[in-house]
C-alpha positions in Angstrom: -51.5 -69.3 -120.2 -48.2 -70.3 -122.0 -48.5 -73.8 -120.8 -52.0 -74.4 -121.6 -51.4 -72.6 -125.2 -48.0 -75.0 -125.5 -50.3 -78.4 -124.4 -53.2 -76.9 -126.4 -51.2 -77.2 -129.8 -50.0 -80.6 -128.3 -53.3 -81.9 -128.0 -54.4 -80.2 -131.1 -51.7 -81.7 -133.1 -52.9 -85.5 -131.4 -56.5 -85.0 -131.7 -56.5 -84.3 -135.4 -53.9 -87.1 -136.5 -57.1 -89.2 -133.8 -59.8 -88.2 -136.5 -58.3 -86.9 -139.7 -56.6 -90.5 -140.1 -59.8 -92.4 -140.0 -61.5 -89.3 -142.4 -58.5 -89.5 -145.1 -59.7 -93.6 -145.6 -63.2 -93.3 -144.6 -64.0 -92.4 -148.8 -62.0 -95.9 -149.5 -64.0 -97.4 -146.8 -67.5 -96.3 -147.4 -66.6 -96.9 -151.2 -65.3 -100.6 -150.9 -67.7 -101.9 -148.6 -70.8 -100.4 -149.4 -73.3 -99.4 -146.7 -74.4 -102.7 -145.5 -70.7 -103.9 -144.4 -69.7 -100.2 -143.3 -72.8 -100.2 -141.5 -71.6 -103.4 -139.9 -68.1 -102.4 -139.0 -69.6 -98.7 -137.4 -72.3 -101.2 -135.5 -68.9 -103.6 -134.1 -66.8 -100.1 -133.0 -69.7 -98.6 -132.1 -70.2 -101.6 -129.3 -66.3 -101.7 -128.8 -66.4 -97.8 -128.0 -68.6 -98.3 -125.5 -66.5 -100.9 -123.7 -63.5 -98.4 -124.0 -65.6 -95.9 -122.4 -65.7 -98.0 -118.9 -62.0 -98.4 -119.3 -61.2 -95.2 -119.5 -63.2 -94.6 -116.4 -63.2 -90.6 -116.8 -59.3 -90.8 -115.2 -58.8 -88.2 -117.6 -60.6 -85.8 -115.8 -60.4 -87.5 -111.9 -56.7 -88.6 -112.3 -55.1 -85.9 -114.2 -55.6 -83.2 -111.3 -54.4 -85.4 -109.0 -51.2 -86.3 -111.3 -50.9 -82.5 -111.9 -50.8 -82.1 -107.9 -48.5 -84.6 -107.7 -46.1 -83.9 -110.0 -43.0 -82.7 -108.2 -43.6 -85.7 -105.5 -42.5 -88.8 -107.4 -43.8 -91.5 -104.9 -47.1 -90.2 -104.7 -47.3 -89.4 -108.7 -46.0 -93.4 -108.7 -48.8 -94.3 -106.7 -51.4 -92.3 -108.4 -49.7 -93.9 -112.0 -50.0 -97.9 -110.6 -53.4 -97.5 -108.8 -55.5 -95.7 -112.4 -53.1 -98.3 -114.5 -54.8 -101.2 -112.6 -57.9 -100.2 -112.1 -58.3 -99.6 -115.7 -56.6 -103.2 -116.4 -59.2 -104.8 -114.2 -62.3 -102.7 -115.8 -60.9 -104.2 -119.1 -60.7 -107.8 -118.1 -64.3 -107.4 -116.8 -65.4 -106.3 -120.4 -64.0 -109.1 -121.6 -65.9 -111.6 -120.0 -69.1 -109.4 -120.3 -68.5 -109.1 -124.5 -67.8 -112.8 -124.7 -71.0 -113.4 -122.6 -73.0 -111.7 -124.8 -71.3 -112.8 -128.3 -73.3 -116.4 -127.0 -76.4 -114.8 -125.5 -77.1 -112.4 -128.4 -77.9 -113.1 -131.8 -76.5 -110.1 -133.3 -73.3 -110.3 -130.9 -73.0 -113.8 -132.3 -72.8 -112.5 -136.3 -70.3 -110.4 -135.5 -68.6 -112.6 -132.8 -64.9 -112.7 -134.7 -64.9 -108.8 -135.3 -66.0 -107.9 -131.6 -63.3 -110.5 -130.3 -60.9 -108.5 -132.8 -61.7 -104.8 -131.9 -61.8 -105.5 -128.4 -58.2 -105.1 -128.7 -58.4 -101.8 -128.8 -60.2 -101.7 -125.3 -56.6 -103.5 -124.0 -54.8 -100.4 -126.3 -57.1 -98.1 -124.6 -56.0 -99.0 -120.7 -52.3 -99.4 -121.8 -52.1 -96.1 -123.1 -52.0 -93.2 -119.9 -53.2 -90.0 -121.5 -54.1 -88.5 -118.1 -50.3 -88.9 -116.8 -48.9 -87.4 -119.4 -51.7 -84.6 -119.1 -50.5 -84.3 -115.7 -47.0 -84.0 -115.5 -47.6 -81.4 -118.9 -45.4 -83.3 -120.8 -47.0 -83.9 -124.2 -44.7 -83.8 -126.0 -43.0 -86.6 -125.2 -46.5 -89.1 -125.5 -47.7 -87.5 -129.0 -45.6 -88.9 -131.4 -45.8 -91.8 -130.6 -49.8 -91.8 -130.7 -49.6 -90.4 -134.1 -47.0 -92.4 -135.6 -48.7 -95.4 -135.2 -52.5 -93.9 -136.6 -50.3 -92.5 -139.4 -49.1 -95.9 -140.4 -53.0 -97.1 -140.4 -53.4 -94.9 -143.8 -51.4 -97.2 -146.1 -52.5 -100.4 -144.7 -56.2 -100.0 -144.8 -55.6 -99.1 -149.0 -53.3 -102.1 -149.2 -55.0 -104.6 -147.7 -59.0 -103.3 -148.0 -60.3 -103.8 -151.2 -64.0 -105.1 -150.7 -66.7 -106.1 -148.2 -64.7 -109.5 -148.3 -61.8 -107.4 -146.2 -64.0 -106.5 -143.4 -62.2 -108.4 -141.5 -59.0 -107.0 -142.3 -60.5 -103.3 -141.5 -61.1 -104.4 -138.1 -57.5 -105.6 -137.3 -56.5 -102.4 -138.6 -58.3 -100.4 -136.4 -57.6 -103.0 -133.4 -54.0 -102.7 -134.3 -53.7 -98.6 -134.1 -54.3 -98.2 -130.3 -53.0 -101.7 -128.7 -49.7 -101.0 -131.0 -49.4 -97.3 -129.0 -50.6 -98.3 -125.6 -47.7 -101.2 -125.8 -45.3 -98.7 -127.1 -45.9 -95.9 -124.6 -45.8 -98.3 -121.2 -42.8 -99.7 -122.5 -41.0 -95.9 -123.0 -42.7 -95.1 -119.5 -40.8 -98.5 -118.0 -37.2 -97.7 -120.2 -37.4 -93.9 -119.1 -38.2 -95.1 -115.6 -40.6 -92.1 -115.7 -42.2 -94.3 -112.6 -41.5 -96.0 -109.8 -42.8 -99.7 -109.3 -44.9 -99.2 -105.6 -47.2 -101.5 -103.7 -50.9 -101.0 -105.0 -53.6 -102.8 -103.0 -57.0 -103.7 -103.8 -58.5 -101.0 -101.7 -56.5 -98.4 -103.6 -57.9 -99.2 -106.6 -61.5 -99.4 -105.2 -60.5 -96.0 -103.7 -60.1 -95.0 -107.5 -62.9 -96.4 -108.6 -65.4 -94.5 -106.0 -63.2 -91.4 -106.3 -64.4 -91.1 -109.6 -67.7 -92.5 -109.7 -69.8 -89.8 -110.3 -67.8 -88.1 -112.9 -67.3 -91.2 -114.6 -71.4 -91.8 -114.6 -71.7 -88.3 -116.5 -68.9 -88.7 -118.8 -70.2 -91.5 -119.8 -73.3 -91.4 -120.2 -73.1 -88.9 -123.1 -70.1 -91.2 -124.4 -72.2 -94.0 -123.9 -75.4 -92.7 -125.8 -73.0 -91.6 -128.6 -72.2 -94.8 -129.3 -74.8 -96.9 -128.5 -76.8 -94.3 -131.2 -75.7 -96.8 -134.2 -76.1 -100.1 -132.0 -79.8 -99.1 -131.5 -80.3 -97.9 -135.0 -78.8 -101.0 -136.2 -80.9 -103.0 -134.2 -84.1 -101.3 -135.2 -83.0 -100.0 -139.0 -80.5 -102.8 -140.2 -76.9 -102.1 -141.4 -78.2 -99.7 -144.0 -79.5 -97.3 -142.0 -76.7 -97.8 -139.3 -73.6 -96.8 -142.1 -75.7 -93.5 -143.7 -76.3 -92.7 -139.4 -72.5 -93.7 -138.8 -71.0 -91.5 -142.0 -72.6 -88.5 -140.4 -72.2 -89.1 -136.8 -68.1 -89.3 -137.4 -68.1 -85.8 -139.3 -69.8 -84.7 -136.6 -67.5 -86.7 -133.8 -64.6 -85.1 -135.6 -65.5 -81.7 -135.2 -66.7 -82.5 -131.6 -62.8 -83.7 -131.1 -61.3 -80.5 -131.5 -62.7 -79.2 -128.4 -60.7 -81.9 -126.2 -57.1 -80.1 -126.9 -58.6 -76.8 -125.4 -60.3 -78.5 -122.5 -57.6 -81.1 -121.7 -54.9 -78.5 -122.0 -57.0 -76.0 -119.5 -58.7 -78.1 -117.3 -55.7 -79.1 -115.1 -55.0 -75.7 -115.3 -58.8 -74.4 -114.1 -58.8 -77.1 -111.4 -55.6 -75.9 -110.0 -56.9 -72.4 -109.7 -60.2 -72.9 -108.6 -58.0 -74.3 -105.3 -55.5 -71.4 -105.1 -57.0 -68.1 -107.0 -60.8 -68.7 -107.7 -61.3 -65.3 -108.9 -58.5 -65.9 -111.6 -59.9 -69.4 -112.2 -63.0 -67.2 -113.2 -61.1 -65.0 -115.2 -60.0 -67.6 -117.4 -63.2 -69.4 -117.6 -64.8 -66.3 -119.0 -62.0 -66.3 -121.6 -62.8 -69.6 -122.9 -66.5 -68.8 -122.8 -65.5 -66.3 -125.8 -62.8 -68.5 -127.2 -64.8 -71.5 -127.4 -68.5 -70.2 -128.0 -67.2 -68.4 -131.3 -65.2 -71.6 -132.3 -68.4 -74.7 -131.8 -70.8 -71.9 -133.7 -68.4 -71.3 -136.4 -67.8 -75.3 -136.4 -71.5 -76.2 -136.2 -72.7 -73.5 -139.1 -70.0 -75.2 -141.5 -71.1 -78.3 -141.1 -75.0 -77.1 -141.6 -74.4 -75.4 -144.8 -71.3 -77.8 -146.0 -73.4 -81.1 -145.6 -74.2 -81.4 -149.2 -70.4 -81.1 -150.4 -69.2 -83.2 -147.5 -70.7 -85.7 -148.5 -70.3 -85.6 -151.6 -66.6 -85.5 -152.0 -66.3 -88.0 -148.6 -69.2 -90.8 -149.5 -70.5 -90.4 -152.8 -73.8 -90.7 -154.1 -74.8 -93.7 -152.4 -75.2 -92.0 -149.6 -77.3 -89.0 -150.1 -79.6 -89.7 -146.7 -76.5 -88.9 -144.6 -76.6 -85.0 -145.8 -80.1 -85.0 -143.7 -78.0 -86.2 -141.2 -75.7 -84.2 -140.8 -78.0 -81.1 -141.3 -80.0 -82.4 -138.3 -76.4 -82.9 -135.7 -75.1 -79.6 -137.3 -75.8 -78.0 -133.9 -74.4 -80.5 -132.0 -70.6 -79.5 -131.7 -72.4 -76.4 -130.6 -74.7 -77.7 -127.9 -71.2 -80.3 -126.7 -68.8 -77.4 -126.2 -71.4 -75.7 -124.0 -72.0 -78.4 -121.9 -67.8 -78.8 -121.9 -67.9 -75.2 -120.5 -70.8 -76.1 -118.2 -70.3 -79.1 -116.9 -66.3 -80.2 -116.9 -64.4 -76.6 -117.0 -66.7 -75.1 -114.4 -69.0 -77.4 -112.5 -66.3 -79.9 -111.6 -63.9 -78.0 -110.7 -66.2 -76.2 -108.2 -67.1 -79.5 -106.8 -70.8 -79.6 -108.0 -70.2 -83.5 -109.3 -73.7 -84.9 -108.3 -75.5 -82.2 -110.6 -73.1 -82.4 -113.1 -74.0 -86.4 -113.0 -77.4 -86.4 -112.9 -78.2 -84.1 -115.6 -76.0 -86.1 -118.0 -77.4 -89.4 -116.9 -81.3 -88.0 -117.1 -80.0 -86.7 -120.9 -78.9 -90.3 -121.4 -82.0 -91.5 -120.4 -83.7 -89.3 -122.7 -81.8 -90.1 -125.7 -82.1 -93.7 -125.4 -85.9 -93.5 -125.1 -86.7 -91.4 -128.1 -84.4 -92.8 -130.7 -86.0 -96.4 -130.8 -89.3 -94.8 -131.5 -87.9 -92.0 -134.1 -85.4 -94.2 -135.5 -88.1 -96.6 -136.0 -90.5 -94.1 -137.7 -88.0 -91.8 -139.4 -84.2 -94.4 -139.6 -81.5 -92.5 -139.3 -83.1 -88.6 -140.1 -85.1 -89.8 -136.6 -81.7 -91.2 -134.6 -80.0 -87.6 -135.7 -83.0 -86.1 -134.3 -83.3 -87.7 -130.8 -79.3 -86.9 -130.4 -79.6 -83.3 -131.0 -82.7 -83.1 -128.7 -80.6 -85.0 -125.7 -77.7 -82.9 -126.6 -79.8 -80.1 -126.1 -81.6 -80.5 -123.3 -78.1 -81.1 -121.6 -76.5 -78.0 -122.3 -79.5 -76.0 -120.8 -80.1 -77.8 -117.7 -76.4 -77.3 -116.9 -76.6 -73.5 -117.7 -80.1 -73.7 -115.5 -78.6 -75.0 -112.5 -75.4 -72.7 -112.6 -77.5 -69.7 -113.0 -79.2 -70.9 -109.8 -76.1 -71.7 -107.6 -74.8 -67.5 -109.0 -72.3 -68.7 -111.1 -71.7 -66.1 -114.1 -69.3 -66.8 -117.0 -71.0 -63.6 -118.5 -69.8 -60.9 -115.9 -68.4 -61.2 -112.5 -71.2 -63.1 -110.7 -69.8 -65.0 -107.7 -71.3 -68.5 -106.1 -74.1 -67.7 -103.7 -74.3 -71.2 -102.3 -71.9 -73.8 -101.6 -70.7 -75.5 -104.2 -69.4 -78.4 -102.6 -71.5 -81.2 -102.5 
């Protein structure tokens, strides 16, 4: 427990300086450029997001147990390190043909051709930069700083040089700038250190990787998918407008959804490796966190209910008084995520259940994408916040459904009665 409560503060240091950066200029930025052009910046990051998504592949949960494994063997950690680095360099250069395809095949791609081009260098940022090694080996401390130097540095360039919607441009290379700067500067302290080896990687490694981690990358991302692609639909459907009052309450709500990833990052190397060596104890701890983290997403998702008004108010301004409706609607949501975090990564995948844990969060993607067209178009963005908090839902208690079924307890000492391998 003293490692995961060391790495947990770690994480939690990281994870903050990841979303209170972007909250301490979003007033400037939401003041400056006025819903329309933040609405267009959240609709180009929203698209880039996605694209970052199918780089990072999910290797943060699929590569950091085996790095962990690993860690005392330094050829096979090597191997492990060269074959995820790869395969997420190659997953990037694919997006990049696929964005540029569609900045000519797409009309609203094409508007915003330049600042997709731009943020797509924070895809490249995204693959150089190997969370799930450091996760791994536990060494944190040593890969944090760097992150949040370089986000810290973000603050006084975004007031300097974004003044107006006329600087849009200038927010995007800002944001481009943040991650490609700190994926360069971490592969280059992993290659001085010479924290690695250099092996021989082939093709069929990397397709090994790939498959590995197929189905835990298809429910990973589905729900990182639908979160982003929430303001590309609504921007499609409602315009810009309603895209930046959706956006300005979807990134409260995305910050207070971050805080959970410390806990689970820092205890789900940890969970896996137990699960493998002392279930019962692995059980023990899940319970634990159960407690822990029920009490912290209610206590997160009851502040932002009742502090919506304020929030934005002091954040946004007046000009933005539809996103309070917003945010009222998605209160639930950090709720409804850290139960499906408990579910679903802490406990199903560690016990091998990967094909349930996939389809329900594909089926909830499903859902989401087919009700917010149709409430977004009838209600904007009160209708978008709605469909998320129904898929959101609906995810957490089908995962709590099908453990219940397979005699899975995090509530008392109930033990599996099927096999959980699938």
């Amino acid at each position: 427990m003293s490692s995961i409560r060391k790495n947990f503060l770690l994480l939690m240091t990281l994870q903050i300086s990841t979303y209170a950066v972007p909250l301490i200029t979003l007033p400037l930025l939401t003041r400056v450029l006025g819903p329309e052009s933040y609405g267009q910046l959240s609709f180009v990051l929203a698209v880039i997001t996605c694209f970052i998504n199918f780089t990072n592949y999910s290797f943060d949960l699929t590569a950091t147990p085996r790095i962990a494994l690993a860690c005392d063997d330094r050829a096979a950690r090597s191997h492990i390190f060269w074959t995820t680095l790869l395969a997420q360099i190659a997953i990037t250069a694919a997006g990049f043909i696929v964005l540029l395809a569609l900045t000519f095949m797409v009309e609203r791609f094409a508007f915003d051709r330049t600042l997709l081009l731009i943020g797509f260098a924070m895809t490249l940022g995204a693959a150089l930069t190997p969370t799930w090694y450091f996760q791994g080996i536990q060494q944190l401390h040593t890969f944090s700083p760097i992150l949040f130097t370089c986000r810290v540095l973000s603050v006084p360039a975004m007031f300097i040089f974004v003044h107006g919607p006329a600087d849009l441009t200038a927010a995007m290379l800002i944001n481009a700038g943040v991650p490609l700067s700190s994926g360069i500067v971490v592969c280059a302290y992993l290659l001085l250190r010479r924290e690695i080896d250099f092996v021989s990687v082939s093709l069929a490694d990397i397709a090994q990787a790939l498959m590995d981690g197929w189905h835990v990358f298809l429910a990973s991302t589905s729900i990182a998918f639908y979160a982003s692609t929430n303001t590309i639909l609504l921007g499609f459907v409602s315009g810009n407008v309603a895209a930046g009052y959706f956006a300005a309450g979807d990134k409260l709500v995305r910050a207070a959804i971050s805080m959970l990833q410390p806990l689970k990052a820092a205890s789900y190397p940890r969970i896996s490796y137990l699960m493998h060596h002392a279930r019962e104890d692995a059980m023990t701890l899940l319970r634990q966190l159960f407690i822990v983290q029920g009490a912290l997403v209610l206590a997160i998702s009851l502040a932002i209910f009742f502090g919506a008004p304020f929030a934005v108010h002091i954040l946004y301004g007046p000009n933005y008084a539809p996103t309070i409706g917003v945010l009222r609607w998605m209160a639930f949501i950090p709720f409804m995520a850290g139960m499906t975090d408990l579910f679903g990564v802490q406990t199903m995948l560690p016990l091998g259940m990967k094909k349930s844990f996939s389809r329900i969060l594909i089926s909830s993607g499903f859902l989401n994408v087919a009700l917010l067209p149709l409430l977004a178009k009838l209600f904007a963005e009160q209708g978008a916040a709605a469909a998320v908090l129904i898929a959101e839902s609906s995810v957490a208690a089908a995962l709590a459904y099908v453990l219940y079924w397979q005699g899975v307890s995090l509530l008392g000492s109930g033990t599996l009665c099927r096999k959980s391998g699938e």
